[in-house]
Biopython code that builds the backbone (N, CA, C, O; Angstrom):
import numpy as np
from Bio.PDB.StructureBuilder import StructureBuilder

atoms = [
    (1, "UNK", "N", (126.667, 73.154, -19.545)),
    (1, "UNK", "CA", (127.519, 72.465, -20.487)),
    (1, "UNK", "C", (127.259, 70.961, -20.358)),
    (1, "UNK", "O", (127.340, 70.321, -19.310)),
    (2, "UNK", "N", (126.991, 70.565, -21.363)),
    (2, "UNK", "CA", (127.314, 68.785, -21.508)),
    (2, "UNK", "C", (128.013, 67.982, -22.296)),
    (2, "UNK", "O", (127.917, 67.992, -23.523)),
    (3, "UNK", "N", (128.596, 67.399, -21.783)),
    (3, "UNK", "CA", (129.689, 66.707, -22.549)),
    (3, "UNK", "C", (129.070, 64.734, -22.553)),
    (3, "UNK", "O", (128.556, 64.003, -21.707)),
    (4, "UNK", "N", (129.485, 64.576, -23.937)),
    (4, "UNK", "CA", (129.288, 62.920, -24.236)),
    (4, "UNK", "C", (130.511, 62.121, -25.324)),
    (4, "UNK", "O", (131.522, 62.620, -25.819)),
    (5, "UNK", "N", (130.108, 61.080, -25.421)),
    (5, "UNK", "CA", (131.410, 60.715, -26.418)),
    (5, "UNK", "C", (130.568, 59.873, -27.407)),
    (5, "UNK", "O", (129.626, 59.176, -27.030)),
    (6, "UNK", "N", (130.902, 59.963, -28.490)),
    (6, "UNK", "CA", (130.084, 59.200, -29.659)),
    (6, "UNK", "C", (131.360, 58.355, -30.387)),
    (6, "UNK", "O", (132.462, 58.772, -30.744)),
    (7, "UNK", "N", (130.781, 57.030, -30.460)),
    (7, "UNK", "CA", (131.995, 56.161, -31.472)),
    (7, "UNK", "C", (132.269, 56.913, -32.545)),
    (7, "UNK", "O", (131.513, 57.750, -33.038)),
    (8, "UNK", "N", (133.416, 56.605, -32.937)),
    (8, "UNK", "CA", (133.750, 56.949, -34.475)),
    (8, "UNK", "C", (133.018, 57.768, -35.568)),
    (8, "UNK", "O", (133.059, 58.897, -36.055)),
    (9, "UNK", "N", (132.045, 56.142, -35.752)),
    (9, "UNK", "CA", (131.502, 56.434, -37.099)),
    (9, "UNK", "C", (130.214, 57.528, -37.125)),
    (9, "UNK", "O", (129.751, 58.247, -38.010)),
    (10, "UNK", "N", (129.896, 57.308, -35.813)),
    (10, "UNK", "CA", (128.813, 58.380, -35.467)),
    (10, "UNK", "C", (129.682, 60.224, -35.268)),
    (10, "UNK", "O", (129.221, 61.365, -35.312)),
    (11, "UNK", "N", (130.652, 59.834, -35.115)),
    (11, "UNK", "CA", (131.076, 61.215, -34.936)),
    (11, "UNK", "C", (131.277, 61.829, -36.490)),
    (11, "UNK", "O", (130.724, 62.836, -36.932)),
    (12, "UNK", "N", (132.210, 60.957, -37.189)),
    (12, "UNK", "CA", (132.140, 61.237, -38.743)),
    (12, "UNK", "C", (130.892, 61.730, -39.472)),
    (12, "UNK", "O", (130.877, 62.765, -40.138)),
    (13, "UNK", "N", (129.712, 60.813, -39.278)),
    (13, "UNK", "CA", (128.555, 61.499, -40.150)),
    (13, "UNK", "C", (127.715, 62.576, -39.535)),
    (13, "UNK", "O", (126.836, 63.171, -40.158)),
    (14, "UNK", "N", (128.155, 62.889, -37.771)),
    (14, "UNK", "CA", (127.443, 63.955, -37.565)),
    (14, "UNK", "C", (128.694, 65.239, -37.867)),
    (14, "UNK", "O", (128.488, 66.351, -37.381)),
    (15, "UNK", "N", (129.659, 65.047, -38.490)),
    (15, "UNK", "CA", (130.529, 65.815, -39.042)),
    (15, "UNK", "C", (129.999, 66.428, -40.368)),
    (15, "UNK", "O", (129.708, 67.577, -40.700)),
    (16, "UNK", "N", (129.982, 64.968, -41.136)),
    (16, "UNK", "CA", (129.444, 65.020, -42.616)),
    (16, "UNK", "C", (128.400, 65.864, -42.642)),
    (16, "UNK", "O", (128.605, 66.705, -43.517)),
    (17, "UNK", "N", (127.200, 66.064, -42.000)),
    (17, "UNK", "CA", (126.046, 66.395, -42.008)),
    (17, "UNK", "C", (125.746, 67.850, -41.777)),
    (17, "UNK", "O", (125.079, 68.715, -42.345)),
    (18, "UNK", "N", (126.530, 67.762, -40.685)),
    (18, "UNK", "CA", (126.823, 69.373, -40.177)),
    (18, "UNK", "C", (127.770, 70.459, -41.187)),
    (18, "UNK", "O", (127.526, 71.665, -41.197)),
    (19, "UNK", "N", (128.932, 69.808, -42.066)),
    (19, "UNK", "CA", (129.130, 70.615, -42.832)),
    (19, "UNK", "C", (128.415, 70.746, -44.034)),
    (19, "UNK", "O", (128.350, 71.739, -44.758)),
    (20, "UNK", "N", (127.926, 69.733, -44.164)),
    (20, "UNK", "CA", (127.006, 69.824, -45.480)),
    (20, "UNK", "C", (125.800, 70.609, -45.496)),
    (20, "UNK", "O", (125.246, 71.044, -46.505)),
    (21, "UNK", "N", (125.444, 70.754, -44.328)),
    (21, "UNK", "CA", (124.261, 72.447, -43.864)),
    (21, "UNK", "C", (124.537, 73.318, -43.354)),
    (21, "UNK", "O", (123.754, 73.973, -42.666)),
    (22, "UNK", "N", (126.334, 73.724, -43.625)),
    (22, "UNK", "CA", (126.783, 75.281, -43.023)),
    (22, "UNK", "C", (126.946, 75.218, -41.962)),
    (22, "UNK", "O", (127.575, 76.178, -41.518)),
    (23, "UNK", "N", (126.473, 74.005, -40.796)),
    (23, "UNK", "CA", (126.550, 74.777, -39.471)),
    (23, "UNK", "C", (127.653, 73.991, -38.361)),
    (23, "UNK", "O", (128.108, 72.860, -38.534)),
    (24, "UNK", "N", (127.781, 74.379, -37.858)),
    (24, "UNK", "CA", (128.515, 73.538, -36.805)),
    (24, "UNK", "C", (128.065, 72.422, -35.992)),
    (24, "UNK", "O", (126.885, 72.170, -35.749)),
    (25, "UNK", "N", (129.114, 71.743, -35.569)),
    (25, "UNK", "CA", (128.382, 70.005, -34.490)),
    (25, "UNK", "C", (127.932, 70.665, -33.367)),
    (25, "UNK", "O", (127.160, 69.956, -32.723)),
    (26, "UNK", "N", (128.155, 71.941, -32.806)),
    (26, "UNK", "CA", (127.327, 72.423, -31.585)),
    (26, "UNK", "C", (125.989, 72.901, -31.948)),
    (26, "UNK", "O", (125.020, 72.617, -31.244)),
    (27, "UNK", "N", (125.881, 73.637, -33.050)),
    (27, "UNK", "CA", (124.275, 73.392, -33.572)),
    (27, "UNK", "C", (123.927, 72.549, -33.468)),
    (27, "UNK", "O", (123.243, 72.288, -32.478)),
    (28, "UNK", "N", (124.220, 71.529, -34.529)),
    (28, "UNK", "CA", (123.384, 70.429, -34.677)),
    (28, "UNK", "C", (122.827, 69.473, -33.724)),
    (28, "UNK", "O", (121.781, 68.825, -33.780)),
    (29, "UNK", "N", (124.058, 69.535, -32.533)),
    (29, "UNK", "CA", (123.798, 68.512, -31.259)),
    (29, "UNK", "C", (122.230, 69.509, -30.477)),
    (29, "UNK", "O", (121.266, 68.971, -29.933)),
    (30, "UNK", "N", (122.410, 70.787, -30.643)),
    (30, "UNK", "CA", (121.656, 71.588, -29.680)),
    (30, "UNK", "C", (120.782, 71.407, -30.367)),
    (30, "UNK", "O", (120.027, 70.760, -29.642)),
    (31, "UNK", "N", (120.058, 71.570, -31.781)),
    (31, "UNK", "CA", (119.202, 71.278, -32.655)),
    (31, "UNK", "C", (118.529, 69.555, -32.599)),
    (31, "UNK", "O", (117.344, 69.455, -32.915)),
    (32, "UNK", "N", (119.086, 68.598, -32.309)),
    (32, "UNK", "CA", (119.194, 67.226, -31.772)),
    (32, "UNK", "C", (118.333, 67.477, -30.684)),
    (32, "UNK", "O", (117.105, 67.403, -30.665)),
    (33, "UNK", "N", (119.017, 67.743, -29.891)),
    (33, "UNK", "CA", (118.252, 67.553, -28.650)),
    (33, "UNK", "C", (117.241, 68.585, -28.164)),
    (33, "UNK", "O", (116.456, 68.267, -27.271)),
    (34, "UNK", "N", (117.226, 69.351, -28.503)),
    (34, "UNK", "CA", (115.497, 70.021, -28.942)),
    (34, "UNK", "C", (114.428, 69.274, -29.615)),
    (34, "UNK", "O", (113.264, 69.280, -29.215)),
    (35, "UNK", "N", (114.849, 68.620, -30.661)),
    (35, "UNK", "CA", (113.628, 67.615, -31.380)),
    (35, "UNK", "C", (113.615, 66.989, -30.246)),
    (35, "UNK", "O", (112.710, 67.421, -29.531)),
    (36, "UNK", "N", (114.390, 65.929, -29.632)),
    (36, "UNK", "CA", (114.503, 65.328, -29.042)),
    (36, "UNK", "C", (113.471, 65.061, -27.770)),
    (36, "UNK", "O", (112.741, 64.111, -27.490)),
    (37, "UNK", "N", (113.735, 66.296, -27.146)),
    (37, "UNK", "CA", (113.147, 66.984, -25.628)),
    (37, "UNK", "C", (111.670, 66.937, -26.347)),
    (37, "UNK", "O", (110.777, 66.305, -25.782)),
    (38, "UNK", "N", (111.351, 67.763, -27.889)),
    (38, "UNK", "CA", (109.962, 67.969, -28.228)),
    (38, "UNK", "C", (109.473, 66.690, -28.278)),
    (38, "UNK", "O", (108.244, 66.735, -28.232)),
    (39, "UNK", "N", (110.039, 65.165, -28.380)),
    (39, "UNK", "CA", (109.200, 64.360, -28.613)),
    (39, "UNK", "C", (108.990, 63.298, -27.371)),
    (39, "UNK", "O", (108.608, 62.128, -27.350)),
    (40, "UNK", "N", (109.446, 64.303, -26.251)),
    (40, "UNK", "CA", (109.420, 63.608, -25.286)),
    (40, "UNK", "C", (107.895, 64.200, -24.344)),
    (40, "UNK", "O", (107.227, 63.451, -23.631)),
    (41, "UNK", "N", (107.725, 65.042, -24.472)),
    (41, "UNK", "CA", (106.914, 66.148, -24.196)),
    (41, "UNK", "C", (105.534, 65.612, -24.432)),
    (41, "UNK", "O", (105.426, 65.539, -25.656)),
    (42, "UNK", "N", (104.354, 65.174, -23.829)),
    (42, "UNK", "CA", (103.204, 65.030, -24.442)),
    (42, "UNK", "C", (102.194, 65.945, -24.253)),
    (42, "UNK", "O", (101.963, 66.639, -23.263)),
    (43, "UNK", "N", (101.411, 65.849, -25.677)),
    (43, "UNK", "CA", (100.794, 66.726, -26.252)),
    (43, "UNK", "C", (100.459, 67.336, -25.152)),
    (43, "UNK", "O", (101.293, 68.098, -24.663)),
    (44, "UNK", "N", (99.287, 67.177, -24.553)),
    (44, "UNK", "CA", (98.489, 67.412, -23.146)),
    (44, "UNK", "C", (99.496, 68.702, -22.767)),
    (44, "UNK", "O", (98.960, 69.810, -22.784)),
    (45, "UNK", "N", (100.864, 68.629, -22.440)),
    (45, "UNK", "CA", (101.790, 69.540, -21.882)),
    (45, "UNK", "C", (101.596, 70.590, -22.822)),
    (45, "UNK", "O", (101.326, 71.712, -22.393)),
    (46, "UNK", "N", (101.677, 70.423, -23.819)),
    (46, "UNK", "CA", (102.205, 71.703, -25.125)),
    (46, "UNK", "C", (101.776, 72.654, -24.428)),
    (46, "UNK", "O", (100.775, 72.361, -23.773)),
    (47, "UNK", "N", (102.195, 73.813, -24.299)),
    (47, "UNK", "CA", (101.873, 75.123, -24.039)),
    (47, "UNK", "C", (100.803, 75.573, -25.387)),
    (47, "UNK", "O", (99.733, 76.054, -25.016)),
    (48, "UNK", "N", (100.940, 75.492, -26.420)),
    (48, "UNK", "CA", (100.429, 75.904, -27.481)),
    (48, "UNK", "C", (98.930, 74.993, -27.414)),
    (48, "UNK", "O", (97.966, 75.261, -28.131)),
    (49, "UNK", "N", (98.950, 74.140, -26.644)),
    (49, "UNK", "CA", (97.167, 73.983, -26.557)),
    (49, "UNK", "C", (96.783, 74.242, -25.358)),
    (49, "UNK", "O", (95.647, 73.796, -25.201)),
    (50, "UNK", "N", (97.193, 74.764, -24.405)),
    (50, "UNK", "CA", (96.808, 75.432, -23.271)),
    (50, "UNK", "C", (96.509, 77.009, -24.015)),
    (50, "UNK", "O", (96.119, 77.642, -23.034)),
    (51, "UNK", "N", (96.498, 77.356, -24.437)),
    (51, "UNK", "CA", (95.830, 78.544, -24.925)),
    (51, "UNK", "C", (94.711, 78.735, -25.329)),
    (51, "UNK", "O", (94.245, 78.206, -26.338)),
    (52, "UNK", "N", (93.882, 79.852, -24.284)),
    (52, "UNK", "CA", (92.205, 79.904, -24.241)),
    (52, "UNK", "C", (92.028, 80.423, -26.096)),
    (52, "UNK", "O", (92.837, 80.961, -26.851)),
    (53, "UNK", "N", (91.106, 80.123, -26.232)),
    (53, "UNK", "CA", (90.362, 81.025, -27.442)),
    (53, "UNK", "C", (90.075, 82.712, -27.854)),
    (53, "UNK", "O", (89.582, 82.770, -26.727)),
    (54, "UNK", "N", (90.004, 83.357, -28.103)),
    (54, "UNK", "CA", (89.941, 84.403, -27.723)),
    (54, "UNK", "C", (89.198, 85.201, -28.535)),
    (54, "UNK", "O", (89.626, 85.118, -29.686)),
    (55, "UNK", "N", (88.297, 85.917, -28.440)),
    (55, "UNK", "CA", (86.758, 86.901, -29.204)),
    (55, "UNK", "C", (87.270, 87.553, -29.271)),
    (55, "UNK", "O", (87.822, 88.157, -28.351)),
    (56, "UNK", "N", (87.375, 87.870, -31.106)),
    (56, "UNK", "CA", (88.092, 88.989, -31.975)),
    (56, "UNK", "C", (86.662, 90.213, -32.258)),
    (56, "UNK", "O", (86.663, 91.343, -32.745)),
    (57, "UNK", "N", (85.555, 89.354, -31.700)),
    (57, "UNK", "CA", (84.485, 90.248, -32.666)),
    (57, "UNK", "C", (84.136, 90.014, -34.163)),
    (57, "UNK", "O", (82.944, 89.939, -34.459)),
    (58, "UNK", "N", (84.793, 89.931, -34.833)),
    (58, "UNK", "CA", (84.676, 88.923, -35.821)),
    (58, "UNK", "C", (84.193, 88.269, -36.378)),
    (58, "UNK", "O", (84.812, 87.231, -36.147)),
    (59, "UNK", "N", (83.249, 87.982, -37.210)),
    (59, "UNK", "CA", (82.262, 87.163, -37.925)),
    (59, "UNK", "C", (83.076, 86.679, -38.816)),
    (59, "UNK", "O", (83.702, 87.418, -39.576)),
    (60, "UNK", "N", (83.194, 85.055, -38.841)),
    (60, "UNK", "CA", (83.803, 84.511, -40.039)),
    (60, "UNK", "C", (83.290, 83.381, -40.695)),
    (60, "UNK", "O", (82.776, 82.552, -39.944)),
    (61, "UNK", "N", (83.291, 83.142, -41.819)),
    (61, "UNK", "CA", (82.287, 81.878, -42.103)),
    (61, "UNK", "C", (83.478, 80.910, -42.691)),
    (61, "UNK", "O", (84.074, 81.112, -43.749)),
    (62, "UNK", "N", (83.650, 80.073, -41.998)),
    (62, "UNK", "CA", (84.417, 78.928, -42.501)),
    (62, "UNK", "C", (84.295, 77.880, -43.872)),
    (62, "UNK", "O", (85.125, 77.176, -44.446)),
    (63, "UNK", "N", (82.870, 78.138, -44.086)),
    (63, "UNK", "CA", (82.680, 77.367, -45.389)),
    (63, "UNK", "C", (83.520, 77.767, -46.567)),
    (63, "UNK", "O", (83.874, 76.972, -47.437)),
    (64, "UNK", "N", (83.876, 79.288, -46.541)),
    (64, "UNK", "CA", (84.445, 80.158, -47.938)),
    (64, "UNK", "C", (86.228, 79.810, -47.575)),
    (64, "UNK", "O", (86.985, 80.469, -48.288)),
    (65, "UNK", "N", (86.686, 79.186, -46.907)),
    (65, "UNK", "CA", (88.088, 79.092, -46.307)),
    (65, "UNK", "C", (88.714, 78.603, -47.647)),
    (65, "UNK", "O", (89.536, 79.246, -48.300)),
    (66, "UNK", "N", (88.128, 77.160, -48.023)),
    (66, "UNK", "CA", (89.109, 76.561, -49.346)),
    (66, "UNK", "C", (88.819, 78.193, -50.589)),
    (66, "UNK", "O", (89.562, 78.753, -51.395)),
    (67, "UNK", "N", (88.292, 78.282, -50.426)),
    (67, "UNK", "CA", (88.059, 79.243, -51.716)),
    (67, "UNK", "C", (88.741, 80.467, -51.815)),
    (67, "UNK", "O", (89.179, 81.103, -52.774)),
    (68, "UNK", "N", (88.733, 80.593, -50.970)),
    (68, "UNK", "CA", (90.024, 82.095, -49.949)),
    (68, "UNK", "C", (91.431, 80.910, -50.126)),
    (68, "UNK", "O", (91.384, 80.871, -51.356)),
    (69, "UNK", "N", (92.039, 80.415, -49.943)),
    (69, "UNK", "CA", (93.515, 79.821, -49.624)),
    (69, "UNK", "C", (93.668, 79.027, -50.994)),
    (69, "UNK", "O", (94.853, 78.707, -51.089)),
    (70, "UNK", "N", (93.084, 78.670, -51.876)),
    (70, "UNK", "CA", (93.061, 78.281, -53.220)),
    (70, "UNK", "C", (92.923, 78.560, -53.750)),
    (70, "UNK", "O", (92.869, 78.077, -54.881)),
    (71, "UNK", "N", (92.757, 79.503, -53.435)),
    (71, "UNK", "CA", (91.608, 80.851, -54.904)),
    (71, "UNK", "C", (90.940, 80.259, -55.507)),
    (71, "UNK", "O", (91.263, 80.515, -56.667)),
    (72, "UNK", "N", (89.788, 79.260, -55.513)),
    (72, "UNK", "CA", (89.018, 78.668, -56.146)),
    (72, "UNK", "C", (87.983, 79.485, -56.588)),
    (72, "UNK", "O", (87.696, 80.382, -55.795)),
    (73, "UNK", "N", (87.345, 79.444, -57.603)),
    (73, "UNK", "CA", (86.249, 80.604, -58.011)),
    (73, "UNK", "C", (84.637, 79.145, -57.794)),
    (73, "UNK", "O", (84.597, 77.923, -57.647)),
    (74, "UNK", "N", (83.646, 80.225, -57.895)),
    (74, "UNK", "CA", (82.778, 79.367, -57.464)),
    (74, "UNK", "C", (82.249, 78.669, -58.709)),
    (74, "UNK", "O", (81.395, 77.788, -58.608)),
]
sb = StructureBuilder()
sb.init_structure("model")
sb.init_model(0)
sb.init_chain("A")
sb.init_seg("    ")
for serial, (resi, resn, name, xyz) in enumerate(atoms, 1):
    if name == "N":
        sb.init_residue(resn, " ", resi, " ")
    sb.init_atom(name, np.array(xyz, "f"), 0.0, 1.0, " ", f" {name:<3s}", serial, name[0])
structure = sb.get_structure()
């Protein structure tokens, strides 16, 4: 559990904000400080680039990619 105190006006618009997207000020604070933590974090750390590569077997030719995801015809 953590507890903090926010002036006034800061408490009002993280009021405003939070009802205006359905959710509650305990979301939003927990949602806060997740971005938060993520931008504290450098890259180098990410778990998501510590991940080896991995051989599907697979032959793929990257040149045809825009043409596949745009449907571009040739």
């Amino acid at each position: 559990m953590v507890q903090t105190e926010l002036v006034e006006q800061e408490y009002e618009l993280l009021q405003k904000v939070a009802e205006k997207r359905g959710v509650t000020i305990k979301h939003s604070l927990r949602e806060a400080v997740q971005q938060w933590i993520g931008t504290q974090v450098p890259i180098t750390e990410d778990p998501l680039f510590k991940i080896k590569p991995v051989r599907t077997g697979v032959k793929t030719d990257s040149s045809k990619l825009d043409k596949l995801l745009y449907k571009e015809e040739d």
